[in-house]
Backbone as CSV, one residue per row, in Angstrom:
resi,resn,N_x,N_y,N_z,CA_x,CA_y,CA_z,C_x,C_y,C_z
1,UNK,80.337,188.123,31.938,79.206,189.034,31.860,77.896,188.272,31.622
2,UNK,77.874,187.369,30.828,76.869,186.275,30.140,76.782,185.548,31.661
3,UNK,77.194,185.105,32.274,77.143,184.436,33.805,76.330,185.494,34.676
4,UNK,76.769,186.373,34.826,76.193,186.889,35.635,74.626,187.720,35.628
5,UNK,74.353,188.009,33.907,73.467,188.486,34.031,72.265,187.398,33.874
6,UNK,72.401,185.939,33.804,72.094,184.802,33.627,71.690,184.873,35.051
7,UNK,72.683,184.995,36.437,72.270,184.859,37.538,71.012,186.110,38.177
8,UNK,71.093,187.150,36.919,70.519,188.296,37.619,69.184,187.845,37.323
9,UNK,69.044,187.589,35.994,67.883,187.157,35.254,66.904,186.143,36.023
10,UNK,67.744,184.583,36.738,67.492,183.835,37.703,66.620,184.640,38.996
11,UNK,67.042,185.101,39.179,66.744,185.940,40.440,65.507,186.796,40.294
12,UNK,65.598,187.387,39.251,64.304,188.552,38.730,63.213,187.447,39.080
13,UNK,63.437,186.229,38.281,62.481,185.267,37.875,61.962,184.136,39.596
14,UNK,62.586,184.652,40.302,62.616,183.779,41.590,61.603,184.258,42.433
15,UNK,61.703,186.118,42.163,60.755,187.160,43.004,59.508,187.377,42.251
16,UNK,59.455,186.977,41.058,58.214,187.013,40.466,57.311,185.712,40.727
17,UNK,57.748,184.917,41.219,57.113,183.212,41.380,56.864,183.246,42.793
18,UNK,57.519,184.224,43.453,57.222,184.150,45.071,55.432,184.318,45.373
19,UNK,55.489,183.315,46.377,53.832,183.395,46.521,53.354,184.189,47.213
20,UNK,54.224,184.975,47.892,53.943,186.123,49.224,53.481,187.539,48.700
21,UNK,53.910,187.753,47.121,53.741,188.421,46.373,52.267,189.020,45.950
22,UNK,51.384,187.628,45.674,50.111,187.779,45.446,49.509,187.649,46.733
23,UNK,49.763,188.416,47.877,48.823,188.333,49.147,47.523,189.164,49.046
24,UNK,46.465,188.233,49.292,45.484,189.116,49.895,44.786,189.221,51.174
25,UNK,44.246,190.447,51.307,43.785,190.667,52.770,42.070,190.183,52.830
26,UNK,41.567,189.770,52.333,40.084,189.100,52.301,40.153,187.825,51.398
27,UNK,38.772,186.967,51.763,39.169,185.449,51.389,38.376,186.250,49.743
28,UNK,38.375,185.628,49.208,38.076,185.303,47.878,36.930,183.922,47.496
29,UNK,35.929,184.360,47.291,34.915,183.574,46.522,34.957,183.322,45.462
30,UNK,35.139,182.278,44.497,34.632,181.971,43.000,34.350,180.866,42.682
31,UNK,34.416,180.291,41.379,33.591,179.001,41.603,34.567,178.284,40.116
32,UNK,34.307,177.316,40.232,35.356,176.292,38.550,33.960,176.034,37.652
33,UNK,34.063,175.840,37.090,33.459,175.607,35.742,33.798,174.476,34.918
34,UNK,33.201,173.423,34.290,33.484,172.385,33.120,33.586,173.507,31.891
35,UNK,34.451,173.451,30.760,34.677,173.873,29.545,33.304,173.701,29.276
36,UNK,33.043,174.514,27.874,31.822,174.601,27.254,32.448,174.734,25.750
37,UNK,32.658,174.080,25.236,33.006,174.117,23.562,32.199,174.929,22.940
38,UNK,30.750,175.305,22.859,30.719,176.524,22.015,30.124,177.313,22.660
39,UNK,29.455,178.484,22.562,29.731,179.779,22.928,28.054,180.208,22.759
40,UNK,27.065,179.422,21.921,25.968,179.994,21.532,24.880,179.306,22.331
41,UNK,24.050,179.739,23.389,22.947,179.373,24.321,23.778,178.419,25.344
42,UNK,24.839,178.986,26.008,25.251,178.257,26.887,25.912,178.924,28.134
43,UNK,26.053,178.024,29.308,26.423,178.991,30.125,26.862,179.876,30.740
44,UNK,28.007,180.507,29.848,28.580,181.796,30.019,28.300,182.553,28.489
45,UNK,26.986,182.402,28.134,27.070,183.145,26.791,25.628,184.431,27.043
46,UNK,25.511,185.041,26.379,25.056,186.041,26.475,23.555,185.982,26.513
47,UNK,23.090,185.478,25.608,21.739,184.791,25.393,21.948,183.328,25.840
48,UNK,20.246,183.159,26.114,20.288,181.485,26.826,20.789,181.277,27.833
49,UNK,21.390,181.997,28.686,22.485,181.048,29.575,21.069,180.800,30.993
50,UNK,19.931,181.190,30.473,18.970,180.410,31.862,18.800,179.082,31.810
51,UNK,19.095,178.606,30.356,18.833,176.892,30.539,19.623,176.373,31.350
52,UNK,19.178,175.018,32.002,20.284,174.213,32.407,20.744,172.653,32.070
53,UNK,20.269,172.805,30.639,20.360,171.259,30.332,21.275,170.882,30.298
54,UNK,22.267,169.652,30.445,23.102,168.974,30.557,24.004,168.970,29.371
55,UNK,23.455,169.363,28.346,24.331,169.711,27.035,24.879,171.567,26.727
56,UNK,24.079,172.301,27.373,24.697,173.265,27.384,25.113,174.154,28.864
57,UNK,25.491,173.628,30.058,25.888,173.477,31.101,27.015,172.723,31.654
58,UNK,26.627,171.549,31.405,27.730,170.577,31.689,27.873,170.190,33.313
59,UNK,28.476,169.671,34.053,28.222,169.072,35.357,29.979,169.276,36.097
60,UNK,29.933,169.493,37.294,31.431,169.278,37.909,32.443,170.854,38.207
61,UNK,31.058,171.394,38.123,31.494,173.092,39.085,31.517,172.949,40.392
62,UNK,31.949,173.833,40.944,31.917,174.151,42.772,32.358,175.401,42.806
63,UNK,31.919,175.677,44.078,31.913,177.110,44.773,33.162,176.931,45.778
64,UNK,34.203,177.660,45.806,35.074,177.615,46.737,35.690,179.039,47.430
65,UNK,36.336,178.789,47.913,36.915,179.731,48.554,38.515,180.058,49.263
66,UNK,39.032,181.028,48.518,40.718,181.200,49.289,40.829,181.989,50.372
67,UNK,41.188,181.307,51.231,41.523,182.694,51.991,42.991,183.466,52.232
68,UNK,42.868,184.185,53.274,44.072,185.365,52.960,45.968,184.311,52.932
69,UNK,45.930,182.952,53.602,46.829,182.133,54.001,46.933,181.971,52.973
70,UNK,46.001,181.692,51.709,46.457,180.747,50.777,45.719,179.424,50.389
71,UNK,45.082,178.955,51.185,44.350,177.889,51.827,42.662,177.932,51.029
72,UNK,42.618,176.436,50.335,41.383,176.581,49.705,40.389,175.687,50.161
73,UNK,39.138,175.977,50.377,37.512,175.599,50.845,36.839,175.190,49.695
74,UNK,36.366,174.013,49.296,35.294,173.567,48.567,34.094,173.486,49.278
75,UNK,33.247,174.853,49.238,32.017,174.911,50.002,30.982,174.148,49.519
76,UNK,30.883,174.124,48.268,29.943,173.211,47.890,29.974,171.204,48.458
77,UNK,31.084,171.288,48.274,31.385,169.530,48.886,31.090,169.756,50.386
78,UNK,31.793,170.657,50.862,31.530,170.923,52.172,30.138,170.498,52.902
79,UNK,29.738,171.326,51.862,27.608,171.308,52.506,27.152,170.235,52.148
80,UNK,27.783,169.014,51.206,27.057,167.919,50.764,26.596,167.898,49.467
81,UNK,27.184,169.174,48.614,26.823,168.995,47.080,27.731,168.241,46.479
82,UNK,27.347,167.844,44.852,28.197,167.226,44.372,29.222,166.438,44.387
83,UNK,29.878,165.920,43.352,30.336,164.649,43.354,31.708,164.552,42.905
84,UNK,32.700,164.053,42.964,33.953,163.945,42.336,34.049,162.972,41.133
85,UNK,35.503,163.047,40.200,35.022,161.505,39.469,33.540,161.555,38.520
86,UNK,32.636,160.772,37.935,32.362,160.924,36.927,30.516,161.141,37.501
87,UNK,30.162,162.072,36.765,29.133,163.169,37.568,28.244,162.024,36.820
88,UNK,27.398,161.938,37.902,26.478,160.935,37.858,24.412,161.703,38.590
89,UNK,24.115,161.262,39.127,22.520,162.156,39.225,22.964,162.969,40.502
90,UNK,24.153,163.352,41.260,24.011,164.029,42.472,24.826,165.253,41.986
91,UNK,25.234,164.829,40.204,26.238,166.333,39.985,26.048,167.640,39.816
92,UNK,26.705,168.507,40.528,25.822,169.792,40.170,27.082,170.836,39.105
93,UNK,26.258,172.417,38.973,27.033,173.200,38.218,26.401,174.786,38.947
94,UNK,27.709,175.315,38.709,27.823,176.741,39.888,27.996,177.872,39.143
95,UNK,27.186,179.051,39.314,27.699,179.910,38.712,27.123,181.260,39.869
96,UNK,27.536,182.640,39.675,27.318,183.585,39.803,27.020,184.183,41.190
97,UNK,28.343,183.826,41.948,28.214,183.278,43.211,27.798,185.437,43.909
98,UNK,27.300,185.396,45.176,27.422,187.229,45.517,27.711,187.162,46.668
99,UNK,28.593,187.994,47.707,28.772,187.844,48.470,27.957,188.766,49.542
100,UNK,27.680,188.377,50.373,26.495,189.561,51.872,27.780,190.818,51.616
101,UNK,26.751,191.850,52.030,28.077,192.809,52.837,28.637,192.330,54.002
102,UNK,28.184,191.403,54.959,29.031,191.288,55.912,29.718,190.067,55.989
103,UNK,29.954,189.752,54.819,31.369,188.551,54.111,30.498,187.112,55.075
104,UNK,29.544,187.215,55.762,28.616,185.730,56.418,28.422,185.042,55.672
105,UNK,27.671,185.184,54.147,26.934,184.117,53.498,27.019,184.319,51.977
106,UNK,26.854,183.530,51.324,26.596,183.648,49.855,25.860,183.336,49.646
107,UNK,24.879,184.029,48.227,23.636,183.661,47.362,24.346,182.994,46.309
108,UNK,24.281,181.840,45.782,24.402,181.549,43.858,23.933,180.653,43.516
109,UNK,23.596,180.950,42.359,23.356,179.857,41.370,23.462,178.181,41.272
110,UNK,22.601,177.782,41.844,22.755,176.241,41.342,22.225,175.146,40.704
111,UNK,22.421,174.413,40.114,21.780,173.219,39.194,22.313,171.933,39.739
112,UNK,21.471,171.176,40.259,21.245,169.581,40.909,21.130,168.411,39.729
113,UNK,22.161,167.698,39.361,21.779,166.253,38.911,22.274,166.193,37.832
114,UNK,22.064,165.160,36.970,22.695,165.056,35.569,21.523,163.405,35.039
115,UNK,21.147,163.056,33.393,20.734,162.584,33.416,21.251,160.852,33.722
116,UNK,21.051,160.039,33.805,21.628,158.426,33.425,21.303,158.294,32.123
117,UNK,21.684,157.081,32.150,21.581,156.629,30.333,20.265,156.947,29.948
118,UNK,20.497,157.571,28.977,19.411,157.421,27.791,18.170,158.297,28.375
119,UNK,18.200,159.051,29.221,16.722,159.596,30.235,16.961,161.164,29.611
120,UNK,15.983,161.675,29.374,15.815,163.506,29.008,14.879,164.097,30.132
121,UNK,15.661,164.832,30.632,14.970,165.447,32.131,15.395,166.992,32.187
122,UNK,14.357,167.579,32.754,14.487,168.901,32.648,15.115,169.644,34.206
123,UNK,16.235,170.461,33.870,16.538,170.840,34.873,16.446,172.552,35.158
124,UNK,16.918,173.034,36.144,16.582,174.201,36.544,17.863,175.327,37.332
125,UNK,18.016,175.904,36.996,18.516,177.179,37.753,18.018,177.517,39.015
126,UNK,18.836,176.882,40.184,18.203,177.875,41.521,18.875,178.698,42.718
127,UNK,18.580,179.246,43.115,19.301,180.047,44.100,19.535,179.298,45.391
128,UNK,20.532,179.479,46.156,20.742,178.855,47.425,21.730,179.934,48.305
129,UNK,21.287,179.629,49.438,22.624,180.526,50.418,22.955,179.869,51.193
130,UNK,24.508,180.058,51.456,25.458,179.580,52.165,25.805,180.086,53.178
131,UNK,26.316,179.200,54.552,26.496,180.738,55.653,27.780,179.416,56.077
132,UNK,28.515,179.867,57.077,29.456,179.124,57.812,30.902,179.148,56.811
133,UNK,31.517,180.143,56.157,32.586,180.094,55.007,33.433,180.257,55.764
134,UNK,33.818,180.134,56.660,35.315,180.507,57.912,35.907,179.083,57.137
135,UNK,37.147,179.413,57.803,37.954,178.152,57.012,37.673,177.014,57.760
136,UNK,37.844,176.985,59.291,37.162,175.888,60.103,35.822,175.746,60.431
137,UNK,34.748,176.674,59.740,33.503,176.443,59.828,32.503,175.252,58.998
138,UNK,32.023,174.747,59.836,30.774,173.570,58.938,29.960,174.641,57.926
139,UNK,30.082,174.880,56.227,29.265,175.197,55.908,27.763,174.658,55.681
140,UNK,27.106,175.733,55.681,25.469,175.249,55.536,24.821,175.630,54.267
């Protein structure tokens, strides 16, 4: 009895891990984020989050995209943003991505650069749009 419901249990657990399970019928936009250790004037916090300084932001977001296959798009690398490995003055950070109604282009949020040693530089929040998100498309 212990055998078999061991095998049933197996099985429950086989159809819940199946990936066919979570299908969707439209691609999906969102974006990764660096951790933010605390919570007060920073970028997902309630107040403050317009700054973009390098201490309460952080560097090594992207904008990507799944589509219905499964299959994931780093649009931001795509177009020539940012950097892999250790974010240096070309790194950027992504947030609050919107999509057109007619699924063509995205508006979001972006911040360009990070400082080098020892330099205090002021950075900025700006908007950009994206068009070309097909999975084999050159984004722009």
């Amino acid at each position: 009895m212990i055998k078999r419901l061991s095998g049933l249990s197996l099985l429950l657990l086989a159809q819940l891990s199946d990936p066919c399970a979570a299908a969707i019928d439209y691609p999906i936009a969102f974006v990764t984020q660096v951790p933010i250790p605390q919570d007060f004037c920073t970028l997902n916090s309630t107040f403050c989050n317009h700054q973009a300084g390098i201490d309460i932001t952080g560097r090594g977001g992207d904008l990507w995209m799944r589509y219905p296959d499964g299959t994931l798009k780093n649009l931001t690398e795509a177009a020539g943003f940012g950097q892999t490995g250790l974010q240096g003055n070309n790194a950027i950070q992504v947030r609050d991505p919107a999509v057109h109604w007619s699924g063509r282009k995205i508006i979001f949020s972006m911040v360009t650069g990070a400082p080098t040693h020892y330099q205090v530089k002021k950075f900025y929040w700006q908007l950009y749009e994206m068009s070309g998100l097909g999975k084999n498309d050159r984004s722009e």
